[in-house]
C-alpha positions as CSV (number, residue, x, y, z in Angstrom):
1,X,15.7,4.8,-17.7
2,X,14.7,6.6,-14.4
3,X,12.4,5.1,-11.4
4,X,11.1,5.9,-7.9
5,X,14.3,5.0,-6.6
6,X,16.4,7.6,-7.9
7,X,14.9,10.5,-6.6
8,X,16.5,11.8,-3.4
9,X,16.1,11.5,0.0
10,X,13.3,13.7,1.6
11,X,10.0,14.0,2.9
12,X,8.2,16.4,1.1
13,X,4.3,14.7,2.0
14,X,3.4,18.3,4.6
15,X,-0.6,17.2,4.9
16,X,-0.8,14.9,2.5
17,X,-4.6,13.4,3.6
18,X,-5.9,11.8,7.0
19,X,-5.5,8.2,6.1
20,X,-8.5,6.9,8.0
21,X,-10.4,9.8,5.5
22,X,-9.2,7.4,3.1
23,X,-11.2,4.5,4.6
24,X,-14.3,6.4,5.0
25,X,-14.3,8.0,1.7
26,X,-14.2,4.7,0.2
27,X,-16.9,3.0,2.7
28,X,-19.0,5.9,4.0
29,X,-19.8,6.3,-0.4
30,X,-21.5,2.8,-0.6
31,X,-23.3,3.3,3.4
32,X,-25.1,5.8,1.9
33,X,-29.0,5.0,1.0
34,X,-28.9,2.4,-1.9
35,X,-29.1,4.3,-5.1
36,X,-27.3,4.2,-8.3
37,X,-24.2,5.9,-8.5
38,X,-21.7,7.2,-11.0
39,X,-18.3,6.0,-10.0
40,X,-17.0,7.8,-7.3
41,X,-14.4,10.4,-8.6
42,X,-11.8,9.1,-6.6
43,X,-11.7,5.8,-8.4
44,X,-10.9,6.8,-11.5
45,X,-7.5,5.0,-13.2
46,X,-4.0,6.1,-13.1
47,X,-2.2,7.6,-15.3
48,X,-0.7,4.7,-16.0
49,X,-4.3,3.0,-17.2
50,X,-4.9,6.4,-19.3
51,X,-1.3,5.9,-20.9
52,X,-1.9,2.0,-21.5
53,X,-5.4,2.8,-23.1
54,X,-4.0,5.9,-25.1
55,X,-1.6,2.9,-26.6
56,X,-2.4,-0.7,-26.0
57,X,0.3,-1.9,-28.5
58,X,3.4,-0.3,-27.0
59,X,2.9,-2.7,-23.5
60,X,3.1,-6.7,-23.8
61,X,1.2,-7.5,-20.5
62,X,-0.6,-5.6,-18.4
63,X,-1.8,-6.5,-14.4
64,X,-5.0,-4.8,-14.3
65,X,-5.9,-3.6,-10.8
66,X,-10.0,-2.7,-9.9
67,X,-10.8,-2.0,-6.7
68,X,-10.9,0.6,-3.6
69,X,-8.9,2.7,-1.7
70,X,-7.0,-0.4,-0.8
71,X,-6.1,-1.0,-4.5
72,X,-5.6,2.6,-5.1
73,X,-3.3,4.3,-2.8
74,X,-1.2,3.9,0.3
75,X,-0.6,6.7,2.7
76,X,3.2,7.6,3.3
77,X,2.0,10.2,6.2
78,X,1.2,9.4,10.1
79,X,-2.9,11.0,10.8
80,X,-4.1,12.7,13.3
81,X,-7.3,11.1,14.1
82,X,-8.9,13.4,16.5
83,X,-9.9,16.2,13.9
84,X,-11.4,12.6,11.9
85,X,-13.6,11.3,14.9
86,X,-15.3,15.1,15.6
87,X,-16.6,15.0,11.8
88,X,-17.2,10.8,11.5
89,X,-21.4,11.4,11.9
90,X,-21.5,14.0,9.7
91,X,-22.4,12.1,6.3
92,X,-21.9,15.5,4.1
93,X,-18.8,16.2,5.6
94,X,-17.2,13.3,5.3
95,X,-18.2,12.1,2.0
96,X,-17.5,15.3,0.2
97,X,-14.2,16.3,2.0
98,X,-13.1,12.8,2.2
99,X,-13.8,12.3,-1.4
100,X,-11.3,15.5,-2.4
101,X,-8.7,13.7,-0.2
102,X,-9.2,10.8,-1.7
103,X,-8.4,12.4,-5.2
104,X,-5.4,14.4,-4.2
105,X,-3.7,11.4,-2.5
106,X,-2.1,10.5,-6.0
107,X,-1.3,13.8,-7.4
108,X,2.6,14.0,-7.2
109,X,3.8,17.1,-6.8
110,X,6.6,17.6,-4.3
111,X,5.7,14.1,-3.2
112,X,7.5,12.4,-6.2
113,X,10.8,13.8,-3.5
114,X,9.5,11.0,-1.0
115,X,12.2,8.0,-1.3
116,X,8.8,6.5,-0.3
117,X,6.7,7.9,-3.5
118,X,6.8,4.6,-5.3
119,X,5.3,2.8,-2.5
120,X,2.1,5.5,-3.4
121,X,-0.2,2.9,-4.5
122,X,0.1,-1.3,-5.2
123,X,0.3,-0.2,-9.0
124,X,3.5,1.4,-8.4
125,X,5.0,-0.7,-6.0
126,X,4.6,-3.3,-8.8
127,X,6.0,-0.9,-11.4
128,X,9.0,0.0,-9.3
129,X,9.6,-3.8,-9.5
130,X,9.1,-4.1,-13.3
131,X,11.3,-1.0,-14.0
132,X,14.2,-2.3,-11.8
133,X,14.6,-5.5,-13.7
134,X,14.3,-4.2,-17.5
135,X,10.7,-4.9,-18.0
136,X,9.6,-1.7,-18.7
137,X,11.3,2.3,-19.7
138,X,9.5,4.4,-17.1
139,X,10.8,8.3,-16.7
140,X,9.4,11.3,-14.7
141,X,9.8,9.2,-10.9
142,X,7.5,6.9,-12.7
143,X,4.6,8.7,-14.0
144,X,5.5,8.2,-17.4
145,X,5.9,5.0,-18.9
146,X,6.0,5.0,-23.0
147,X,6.4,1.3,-22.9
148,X,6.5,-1.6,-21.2
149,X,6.9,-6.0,-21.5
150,X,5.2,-5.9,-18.0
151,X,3.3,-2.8,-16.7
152,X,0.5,-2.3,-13.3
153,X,-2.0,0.2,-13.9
154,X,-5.2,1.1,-11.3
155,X,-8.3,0.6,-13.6
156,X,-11.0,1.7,-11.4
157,X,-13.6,1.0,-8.6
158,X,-15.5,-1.8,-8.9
159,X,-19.1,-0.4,-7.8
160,X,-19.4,-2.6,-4.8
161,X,-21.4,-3.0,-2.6
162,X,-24.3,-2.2,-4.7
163,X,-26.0,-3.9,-7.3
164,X,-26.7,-1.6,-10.3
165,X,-23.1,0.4,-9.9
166,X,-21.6,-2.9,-9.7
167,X,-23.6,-3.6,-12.9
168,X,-22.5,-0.8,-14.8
169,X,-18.9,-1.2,-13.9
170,X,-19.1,-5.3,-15.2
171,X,-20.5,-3.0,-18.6
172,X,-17.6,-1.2,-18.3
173,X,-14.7,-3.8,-18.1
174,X,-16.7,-5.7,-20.9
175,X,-16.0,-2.7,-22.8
176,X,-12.3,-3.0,-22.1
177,X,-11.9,-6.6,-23.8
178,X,-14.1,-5.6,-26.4
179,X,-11.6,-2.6,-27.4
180,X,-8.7,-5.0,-26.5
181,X,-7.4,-2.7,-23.8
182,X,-7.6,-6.3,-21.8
183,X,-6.4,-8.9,-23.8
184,X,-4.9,-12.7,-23.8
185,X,-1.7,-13.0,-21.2
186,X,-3.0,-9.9,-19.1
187,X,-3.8,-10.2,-15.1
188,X,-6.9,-8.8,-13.8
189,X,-6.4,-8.3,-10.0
190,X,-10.6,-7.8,-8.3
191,X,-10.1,-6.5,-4.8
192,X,-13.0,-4.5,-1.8
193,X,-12.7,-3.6,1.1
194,X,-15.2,-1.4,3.6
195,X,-18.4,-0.9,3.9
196,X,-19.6,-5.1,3.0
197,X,-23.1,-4.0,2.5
198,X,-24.2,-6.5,5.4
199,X,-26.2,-8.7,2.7
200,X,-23.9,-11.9,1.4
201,X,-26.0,-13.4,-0.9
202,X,-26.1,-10.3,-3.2
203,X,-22.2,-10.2,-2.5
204,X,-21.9,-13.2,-4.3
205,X,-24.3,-12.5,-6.8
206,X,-22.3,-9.0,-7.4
207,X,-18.7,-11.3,-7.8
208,X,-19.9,-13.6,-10.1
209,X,-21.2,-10.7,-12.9
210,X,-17.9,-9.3,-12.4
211,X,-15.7,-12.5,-12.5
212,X,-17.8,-13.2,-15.4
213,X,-16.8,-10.4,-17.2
214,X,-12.9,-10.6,-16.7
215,X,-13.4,-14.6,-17.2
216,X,-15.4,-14.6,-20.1
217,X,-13.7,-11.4,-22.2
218,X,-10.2,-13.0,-22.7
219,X,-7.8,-16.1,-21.8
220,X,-6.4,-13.6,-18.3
221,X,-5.8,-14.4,-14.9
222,X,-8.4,-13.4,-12.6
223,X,-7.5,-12.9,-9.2
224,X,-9.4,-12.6,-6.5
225,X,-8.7,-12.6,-2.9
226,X,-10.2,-12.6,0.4
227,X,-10.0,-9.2,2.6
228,X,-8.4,-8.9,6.0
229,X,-9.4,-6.1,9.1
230,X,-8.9,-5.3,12.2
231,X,-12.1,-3.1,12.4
232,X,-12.2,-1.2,16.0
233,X,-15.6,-1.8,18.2
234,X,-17.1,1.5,17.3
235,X,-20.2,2.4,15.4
236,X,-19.5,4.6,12.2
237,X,-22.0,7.2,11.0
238,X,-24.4,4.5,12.8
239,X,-23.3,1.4,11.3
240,X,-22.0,-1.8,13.3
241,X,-18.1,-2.5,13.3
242,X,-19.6,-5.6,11.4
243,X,-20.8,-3.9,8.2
244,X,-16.8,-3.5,7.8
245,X,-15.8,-7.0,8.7
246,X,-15.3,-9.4,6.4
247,X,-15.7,-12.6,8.7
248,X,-18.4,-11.4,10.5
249,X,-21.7,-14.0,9.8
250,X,-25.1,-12.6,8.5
251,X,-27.9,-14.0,7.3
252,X,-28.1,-15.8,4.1
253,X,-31.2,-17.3,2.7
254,X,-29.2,-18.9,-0.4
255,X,-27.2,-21.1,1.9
256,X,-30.3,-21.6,5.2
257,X,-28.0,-20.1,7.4
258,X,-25.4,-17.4,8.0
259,X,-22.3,-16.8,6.2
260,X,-19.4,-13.7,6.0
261,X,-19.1,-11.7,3.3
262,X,-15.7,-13.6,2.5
263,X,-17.2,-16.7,2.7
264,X,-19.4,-15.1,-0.2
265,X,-16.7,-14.6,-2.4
266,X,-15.4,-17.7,-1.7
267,X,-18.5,-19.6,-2.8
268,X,-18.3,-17.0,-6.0
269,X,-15.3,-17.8,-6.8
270,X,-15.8,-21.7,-6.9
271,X,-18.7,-21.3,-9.0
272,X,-16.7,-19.0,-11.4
273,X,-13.5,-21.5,-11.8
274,X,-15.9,-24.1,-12.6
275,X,-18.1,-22.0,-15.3
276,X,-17.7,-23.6,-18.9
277,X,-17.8,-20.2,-21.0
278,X,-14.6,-18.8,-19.1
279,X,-11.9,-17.9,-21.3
280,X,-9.5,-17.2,-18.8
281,X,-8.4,-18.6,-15.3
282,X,-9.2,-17.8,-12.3
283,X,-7.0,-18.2,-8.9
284,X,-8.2,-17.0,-5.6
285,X,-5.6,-16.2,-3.0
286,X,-7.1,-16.9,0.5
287,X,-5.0,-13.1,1.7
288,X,-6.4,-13.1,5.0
289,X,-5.1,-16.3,6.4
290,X,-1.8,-15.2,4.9
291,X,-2.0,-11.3,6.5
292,X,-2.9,-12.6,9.3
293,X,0.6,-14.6,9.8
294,X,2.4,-11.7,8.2
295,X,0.8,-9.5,11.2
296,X,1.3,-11.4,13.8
297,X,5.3,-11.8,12.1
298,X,5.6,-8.2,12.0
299,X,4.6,-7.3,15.4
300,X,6.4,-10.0,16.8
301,X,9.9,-8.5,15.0
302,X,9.3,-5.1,15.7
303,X,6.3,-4.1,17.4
304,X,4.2,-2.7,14.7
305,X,1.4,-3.2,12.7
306,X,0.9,-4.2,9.3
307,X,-2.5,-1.9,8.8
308,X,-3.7,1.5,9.6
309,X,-5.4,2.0,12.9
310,X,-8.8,2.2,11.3
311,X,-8.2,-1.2,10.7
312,X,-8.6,-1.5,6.6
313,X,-6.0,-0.4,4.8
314,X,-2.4,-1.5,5.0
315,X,0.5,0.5,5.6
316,X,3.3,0.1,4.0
317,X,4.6,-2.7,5.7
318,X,1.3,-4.1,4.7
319,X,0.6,-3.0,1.1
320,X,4.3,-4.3,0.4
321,X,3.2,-7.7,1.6
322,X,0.1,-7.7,-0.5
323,X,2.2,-6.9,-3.7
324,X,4.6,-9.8,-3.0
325,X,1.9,-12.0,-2.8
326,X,-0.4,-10.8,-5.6
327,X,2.7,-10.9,-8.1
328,X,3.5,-14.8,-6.5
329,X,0.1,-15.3,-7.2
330,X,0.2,-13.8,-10.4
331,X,3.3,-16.3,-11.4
332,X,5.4,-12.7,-12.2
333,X,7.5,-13.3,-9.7
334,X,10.7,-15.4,-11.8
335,X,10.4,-12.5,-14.2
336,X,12.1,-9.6,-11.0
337,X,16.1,-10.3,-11.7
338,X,16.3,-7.0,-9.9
339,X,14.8,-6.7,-6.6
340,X,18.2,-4.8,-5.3
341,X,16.7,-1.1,-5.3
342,X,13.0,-1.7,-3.9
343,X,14.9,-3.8,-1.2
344,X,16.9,-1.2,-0.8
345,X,14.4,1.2,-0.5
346,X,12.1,-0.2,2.4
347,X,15.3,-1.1,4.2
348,X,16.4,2.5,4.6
349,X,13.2,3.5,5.5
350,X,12.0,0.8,7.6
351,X,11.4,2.8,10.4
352,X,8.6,5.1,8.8
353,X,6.8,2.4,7.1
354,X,4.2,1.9,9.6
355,X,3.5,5.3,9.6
356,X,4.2,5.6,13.4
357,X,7.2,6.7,15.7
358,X,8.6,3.3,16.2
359,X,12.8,2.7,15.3
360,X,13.4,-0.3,13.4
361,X,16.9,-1.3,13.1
362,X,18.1,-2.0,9.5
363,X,20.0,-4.5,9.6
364,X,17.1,-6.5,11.7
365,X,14.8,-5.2,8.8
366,X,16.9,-5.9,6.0
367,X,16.9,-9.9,6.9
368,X,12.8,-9.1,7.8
369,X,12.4,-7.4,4.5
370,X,14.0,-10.5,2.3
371,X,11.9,-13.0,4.3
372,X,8.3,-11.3,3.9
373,X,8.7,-8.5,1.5
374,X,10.5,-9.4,-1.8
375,X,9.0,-11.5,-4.4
């Protein structure tokens, strides 16, 4: 059985993509004019969700991830921004080019060299985890995996922030229980992130179709999560800093007052553990209270940040946290006897995991690492 962590040492990531591109392929696709929308090229699944569907029966459970670039990827490269903030109002430009960035980030080439490669996306960093301690065969650096007790795959965009793409994804994922590619004992992980669409009401309305349809199809575990930013105080493509910001308060008729677009999803989410037609369960994990400390931990310690300096995604430190608390969450945690090698892993590269010039001692990150990072 091979994994990520016995490939050797190595960089091998020469231009992999500007990571704030990442960001703004994701958000700068929904700030667009409203519209339907096929799903965004870039959100298509793994390969691990095409090898799962090719083969439902040869994987016991499956974690489920849908969601944005946050969900999808994680940059292993430091950006240059400057080339990023010449092109940021020029709407063709960045969502076309940012869009073919967006789907090379997770072709693996030389990358699979990276020590770093299976901290590529949350599915991966979850798989790394799962292959460690026996709970799945996975060969090829971890692109293949025939089999699996316990397997993460990246199942797609979710369609947010608009209403008929978010529509014809909830189709979509009904059509996944109905084939039994979800299925009894499974987790379904529901994350966003960007562009908010600056309307909560119809944010709720949008999380309760789709809660609905992971909640009603089978007996899973829905998770859903509130979203953490840092957003910078600068207009993009001419929207306010507050179309990205999840706390920030806008109008809502529903409630007579304002709310955030978290606070949205909150209210969604109480309505949808409450609904009598759910099969499954759903647990919301309130991930912005908790990045918060784990930011304000990780500067403190070392002097870095735990997101990207657009202010969306995590780095490495930060995607790392996430997976810790999404598989807590998730109650997969007691099933990792062998955190040893993905340990191991962020240890020796500790000092590149914030994608920035800063030297991290090892032994200072090692005790760091087993405090905040391993499940």
């Amino acid at each position: 059985m091979a994994s990520c962590f016995q490939t050797k040492p190595g960089h091998g990531w020469n231009g992999l993509f500007l990571l704030c591109a990442c960001a703004l392929g994701c958000l700068l696709w929904s700030a667009l004019p409203a519209r339907a929308q096929a799903l965004p090229p870039e959100f298509l699944p793994d390969l691990a969700f095409e090898q799962i569907a090719a083969n439902r029966a040869a994987y016991d459970r499956v974690v489920f991830i849908f969601g944005d670039s946050v969900a999808m990827m994680c940059s292993l490269e430091q950006v240059d921004f400057s080339k990023l903030r010449a092109k940021k109002d020029d709407t063709q430009y960045m969502v076309s080019a940012m869009a073919e960035k967006m789907r090379q980030a997770n072709v693996p080439g030389d990358k699979v060299n990276d020590p770093l490669w299976c901290m590529h996306s949350l599915g991966t960093a979850m798989n790394s985890l799962f292959a460690a301690s026996g709970l799945q065969t996975a060969v090829n650096h971890g692109l293949t995996i025939p089999s699996a007790k316990l397997v993460a795959a990246y199942a797609g965009g979710l369609g947010l922030p608009f209403p008929k793409d978010v529509t014809a994804r909830v189709n979509e994922i009904a059509k996944l229980f109905d084939t039994g590619v979800i299925r009894d004992g499974d987790v379904v992980i529901m994350e966003d992130a960007g562009y908010n669409g600056q309307n909560p009401d119809a944010y709720e309305a949008n999380w309760l179709a789709l809660g609905r349809a992971a909640l009603h199809g089978a007996a899973v575990t829905l998770i859903l999560f509130d979203m953490f930013d840092d957003i910078p105080e600068e207009p993009v493509m001419g929207i306010p800093p507050d179309g990205f910001r999840f706390e920030a308060a806008f109008p809502s008729p529903t409630t007579g007052g304002r709310r955030s677009h978290n606070q949205a999803l909150r209210d969604a989410a109480a309505q949808l553990a409450a609904d009598k037609d759910n099969k499954g369960t759903l647990v919301f994990l309130d991930m912005r209270r908790r990045m918060d400390a784990f930011r304000a931990a990780l500067a403190d310690a070392f002097g870095v940040s735990a997101l990207t300096p657009e202010g969306i995604h995590p780095n490495v430190w930060g995607e790392a946290f996430l997976a810790r608390e999404l598989l807590r969450t998730a109650g997969l945690a007691p099933l990792l006897g062998n955190p040893q090698p993905y340990r191991d892993v962020l240890v020796a590269n500790a000092s590149r995991l914030a994608l920035g010039d800063t030297a991290v001692d090892p032994d200072k990150a090692r005790d760091f690492i087993n405090t905040w990072l391993i499940p």
